[in-house]
C-alpha positions in Angstrom: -1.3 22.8 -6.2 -3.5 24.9 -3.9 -3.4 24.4 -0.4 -5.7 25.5 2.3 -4.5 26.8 5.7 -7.0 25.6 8.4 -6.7 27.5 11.5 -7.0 25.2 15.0 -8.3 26.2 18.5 -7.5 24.6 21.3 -7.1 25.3 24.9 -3.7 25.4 27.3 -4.6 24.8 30.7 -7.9 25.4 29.8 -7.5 29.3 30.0 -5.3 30.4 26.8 -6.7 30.7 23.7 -4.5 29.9 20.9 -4.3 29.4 16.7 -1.9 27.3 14.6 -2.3 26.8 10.9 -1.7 23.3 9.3 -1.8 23.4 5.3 -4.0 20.8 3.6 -5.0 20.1 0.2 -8.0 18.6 -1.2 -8.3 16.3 -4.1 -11.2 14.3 -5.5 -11.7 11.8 -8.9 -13.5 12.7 -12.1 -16.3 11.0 -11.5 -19.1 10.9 -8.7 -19.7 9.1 -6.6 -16.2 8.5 -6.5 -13.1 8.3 -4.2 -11.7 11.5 -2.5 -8.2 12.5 -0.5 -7.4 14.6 2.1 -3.9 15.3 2.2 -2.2 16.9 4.8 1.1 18.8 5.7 3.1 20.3 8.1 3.0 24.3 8.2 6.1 26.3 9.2 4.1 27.5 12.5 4.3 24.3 13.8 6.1 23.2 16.5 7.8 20.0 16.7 6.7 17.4 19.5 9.4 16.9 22.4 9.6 13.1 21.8 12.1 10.7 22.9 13.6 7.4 21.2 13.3 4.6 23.1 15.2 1.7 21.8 14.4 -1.9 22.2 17.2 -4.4 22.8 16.3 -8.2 22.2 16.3 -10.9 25.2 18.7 -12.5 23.0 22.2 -11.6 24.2 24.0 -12.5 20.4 21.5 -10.8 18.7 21.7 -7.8 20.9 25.7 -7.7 20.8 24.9 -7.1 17.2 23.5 -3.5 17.6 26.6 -2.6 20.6 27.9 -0.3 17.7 25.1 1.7 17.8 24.5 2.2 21.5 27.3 5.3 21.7 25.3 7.2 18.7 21.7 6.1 20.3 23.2 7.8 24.0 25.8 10.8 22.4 21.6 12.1 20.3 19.4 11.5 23.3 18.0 7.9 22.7 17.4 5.8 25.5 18.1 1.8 25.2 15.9 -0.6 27.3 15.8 -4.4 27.5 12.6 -5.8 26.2 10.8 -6.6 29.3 11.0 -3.0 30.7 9.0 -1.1 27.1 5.5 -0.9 28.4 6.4 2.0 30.7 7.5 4.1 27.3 4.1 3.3 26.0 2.7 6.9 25.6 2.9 9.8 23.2 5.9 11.4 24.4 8.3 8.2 23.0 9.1 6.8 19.9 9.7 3.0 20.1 11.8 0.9 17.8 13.0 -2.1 18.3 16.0 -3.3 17.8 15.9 -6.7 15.6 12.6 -8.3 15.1 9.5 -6.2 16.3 7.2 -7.2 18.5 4.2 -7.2 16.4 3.3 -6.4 12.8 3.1 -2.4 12.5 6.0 -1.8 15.0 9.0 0.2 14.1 12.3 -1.6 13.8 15.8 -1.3 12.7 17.0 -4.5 11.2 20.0 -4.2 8.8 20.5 -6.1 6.4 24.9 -6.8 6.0 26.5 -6.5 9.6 29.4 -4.6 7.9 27.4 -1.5 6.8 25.1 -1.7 10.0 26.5 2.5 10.5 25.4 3.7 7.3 21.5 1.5 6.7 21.2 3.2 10.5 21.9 6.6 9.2 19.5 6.4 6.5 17.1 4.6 8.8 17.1 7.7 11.2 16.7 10.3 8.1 13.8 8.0 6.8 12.2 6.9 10.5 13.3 9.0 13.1 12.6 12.5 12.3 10.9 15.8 13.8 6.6 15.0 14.7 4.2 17.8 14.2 1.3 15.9 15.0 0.5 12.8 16.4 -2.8 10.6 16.6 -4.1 12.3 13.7 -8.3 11.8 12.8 -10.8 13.1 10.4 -14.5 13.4 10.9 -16.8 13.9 8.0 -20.6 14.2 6.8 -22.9 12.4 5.4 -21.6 12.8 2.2 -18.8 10.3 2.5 -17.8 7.1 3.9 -14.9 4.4 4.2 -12.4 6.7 4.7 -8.8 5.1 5.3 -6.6 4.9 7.6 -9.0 5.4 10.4 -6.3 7.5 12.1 -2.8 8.4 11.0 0.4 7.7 14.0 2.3 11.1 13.2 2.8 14.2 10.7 6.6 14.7 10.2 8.1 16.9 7.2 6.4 14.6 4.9 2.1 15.2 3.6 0.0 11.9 5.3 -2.7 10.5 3.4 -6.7 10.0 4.1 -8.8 8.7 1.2 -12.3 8.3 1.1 -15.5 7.8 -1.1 -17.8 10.5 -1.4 -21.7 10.4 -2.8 -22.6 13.7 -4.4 -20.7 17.0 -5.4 -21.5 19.2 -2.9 -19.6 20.9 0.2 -18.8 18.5 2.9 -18.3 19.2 6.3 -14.7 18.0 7.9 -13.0 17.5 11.3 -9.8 17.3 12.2 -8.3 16.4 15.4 -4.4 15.8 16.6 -2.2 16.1 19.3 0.1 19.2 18.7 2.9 20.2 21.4 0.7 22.3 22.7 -2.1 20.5 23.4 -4.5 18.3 22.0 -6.1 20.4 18.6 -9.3 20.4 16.3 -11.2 22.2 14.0 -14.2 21.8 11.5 -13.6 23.4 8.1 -15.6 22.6 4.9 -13.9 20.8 1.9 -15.6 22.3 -1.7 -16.6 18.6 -3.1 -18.6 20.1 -5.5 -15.6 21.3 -7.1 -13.1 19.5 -9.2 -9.5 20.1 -10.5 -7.1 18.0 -12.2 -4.5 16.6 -10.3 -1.8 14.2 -11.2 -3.0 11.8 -8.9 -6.8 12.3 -9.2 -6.8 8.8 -11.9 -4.9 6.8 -8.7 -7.1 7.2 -5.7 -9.3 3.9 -6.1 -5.9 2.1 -6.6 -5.2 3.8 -3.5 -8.0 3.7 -1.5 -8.0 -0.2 -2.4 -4.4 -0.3 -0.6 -5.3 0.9 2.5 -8.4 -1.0 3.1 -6.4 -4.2 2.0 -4.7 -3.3 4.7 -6.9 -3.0 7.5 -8.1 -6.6 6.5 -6.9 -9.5 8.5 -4.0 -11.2 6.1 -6.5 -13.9 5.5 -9.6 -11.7 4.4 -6.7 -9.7 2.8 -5.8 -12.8 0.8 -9.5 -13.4 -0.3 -10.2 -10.3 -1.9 -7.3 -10.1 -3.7 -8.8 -13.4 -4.8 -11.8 -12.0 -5.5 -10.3 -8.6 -7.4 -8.2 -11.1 -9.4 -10.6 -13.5 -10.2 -12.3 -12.0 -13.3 -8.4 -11.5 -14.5 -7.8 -15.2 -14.3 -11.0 -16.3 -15.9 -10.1 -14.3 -19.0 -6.8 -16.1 -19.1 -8.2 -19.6 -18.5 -10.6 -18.7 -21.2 -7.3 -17.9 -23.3 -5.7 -21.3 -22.8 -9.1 -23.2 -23.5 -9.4 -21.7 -26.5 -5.7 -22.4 -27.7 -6.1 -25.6 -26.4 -9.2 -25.9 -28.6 -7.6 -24.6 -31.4 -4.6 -26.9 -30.8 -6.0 -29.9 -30.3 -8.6 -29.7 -33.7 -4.9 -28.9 -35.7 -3.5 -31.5 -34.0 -6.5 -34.2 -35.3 -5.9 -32.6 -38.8 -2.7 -32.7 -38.7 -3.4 -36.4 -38.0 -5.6 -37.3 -40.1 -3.7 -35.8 -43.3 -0.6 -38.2 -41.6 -3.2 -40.9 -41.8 -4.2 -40.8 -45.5 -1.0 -39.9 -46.9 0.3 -43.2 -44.9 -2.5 -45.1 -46.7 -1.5 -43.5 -50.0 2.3 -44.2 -50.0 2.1 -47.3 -48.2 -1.0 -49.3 -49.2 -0.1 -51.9 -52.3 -1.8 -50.6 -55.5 -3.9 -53.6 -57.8 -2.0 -54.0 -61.1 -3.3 -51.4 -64.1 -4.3 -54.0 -66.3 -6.6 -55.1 -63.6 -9.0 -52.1 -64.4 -8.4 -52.0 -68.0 -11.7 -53.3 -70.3 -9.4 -55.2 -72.4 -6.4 -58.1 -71.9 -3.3 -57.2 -72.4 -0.6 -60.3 -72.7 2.8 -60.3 -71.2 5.4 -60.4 -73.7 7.8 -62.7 -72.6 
């Protein structure tokens, strides 16, 4: 996997020039036009964002007795616990809001567990997955001409783990990118070209339209969502209502054979025969 280190200027108190480096890695599909990703991670020079945890207790008194457990942890690690109607001071950069039960809208970070009786142990491994050190925050890219549709729009926060941004590209040829973030430091950004024109197996070069199909799903309201999955889907279920028809077909015509053969063998066992000596050229006498 080759990585590139892209060097940022920024400004501190608009007299101090300084550089960090943040690793990135470029991957692109077989084909062109095709669908592109930027993937980004954290590089050991950075340092993490002082942020604190600001957690969310419901109006709901029972339902917020349900989380007392967790209040000495929150305090003894620096969290902070507010009632709901006092959040939208914490609304800035420097705190991490989770709520405490049911978010307040889709997209929020919550902590709901799922058994009462191992409430200590899903919070552990919701702290390990959720609540860990932030590089970056407010994450964008900017490109050229050369590509479009790139999703998400903008990524919340870089922690230990590599973020996502997947795009379509038109042509193989260098392309022109920007990246801006808020560091500790400062806000950060820097232009740095990404070699389109170049390609290189990767193990997840044959996934990015799957990919890139996920995230825009997702910026689509749930009932536009709904619709093109439709739409994607739609071809899929023709082929198998195609399928059944034809069985059908094919069922019903054995069916009427099937039938049919019933029919005349019913005719043939059943039906009273005439007397042979009805259709003989000759009379034949009964002996008595």
């Amino acid at each position: 996997m080759k990585k590139f280190l892209l060097g940022f200027v920024f400004s501190f108190f608009a007299s101090t020039a300084l550089a960090q480096n943040l690793e990135f890695e470029m991957l692109r599909t077989k084909e062109a036009p095709g669908f592109f990703a930027i993937r980004i991670f954290p590089s050991p020079s950075l340092q993490p964002i002082a942020i604190q945890n600001i957690f969310v207790k419901s109006s709901n008194q029972k339902e917020a007795d349900r989380f007392s457990p967790l209040f000495p942890i929150i305090n003894e690690f620096g969290g902070k616990i507010v009632k709901n109607a006092n959040i939208e001071k914490f609304k800035y950069d420097s705190y991490r809001i989770i709520f405490l039960g049911k978010p307040e809208k889709e997209g929020d970070l919550f902590f709901n567990p799922k058994h009462p009786e191992t409430l200590l142990d899903e919070f552990e491994t919701f702290t390990e997955e959720n609540l860990g050190l932030i590089f970056l925050q407010n994450i964008q890219v900017n490109f050229g001409g050369n590509v479009s549709e790139v999703y998400p729009k903008k990524i919340a926060f870089l922690g230990k783990e590599p973020v996502f941004f997947v795009g379509k590209f038109e042509k193989e040829m260098k392309t022109r990118m920007e990246i801006s973030a808020l560091s500790q430091e400062g806000t950060i950004s820097a232009i740095t070209p990404i070699y389109l024109d170049k390609f290189k197996m990767h193990e997840l070069s044959g996934a990015l339209s799957s990919i890139w199909e996920r995230l825009y799903l997702e910026t689509l309201p749930k009932e536009q969502e709904y619709s093109k999955k439709w739409i994607i889907l739609f071809p899929w279920f023709l082929g198998v209502l195609g399928i059944f028809f034809i069985f059908t077909a094919f069922r019903n015509v054995f069916k009427k054979e099937k039938k049919e053969e019933e029919i005349i063998f019913d005719e043939m066992w059943n039906k009273p025969s005439n007397p042979i000596e009805d259709n003989l050229p000759f009379e034949v006498k009964n002996k008595k």
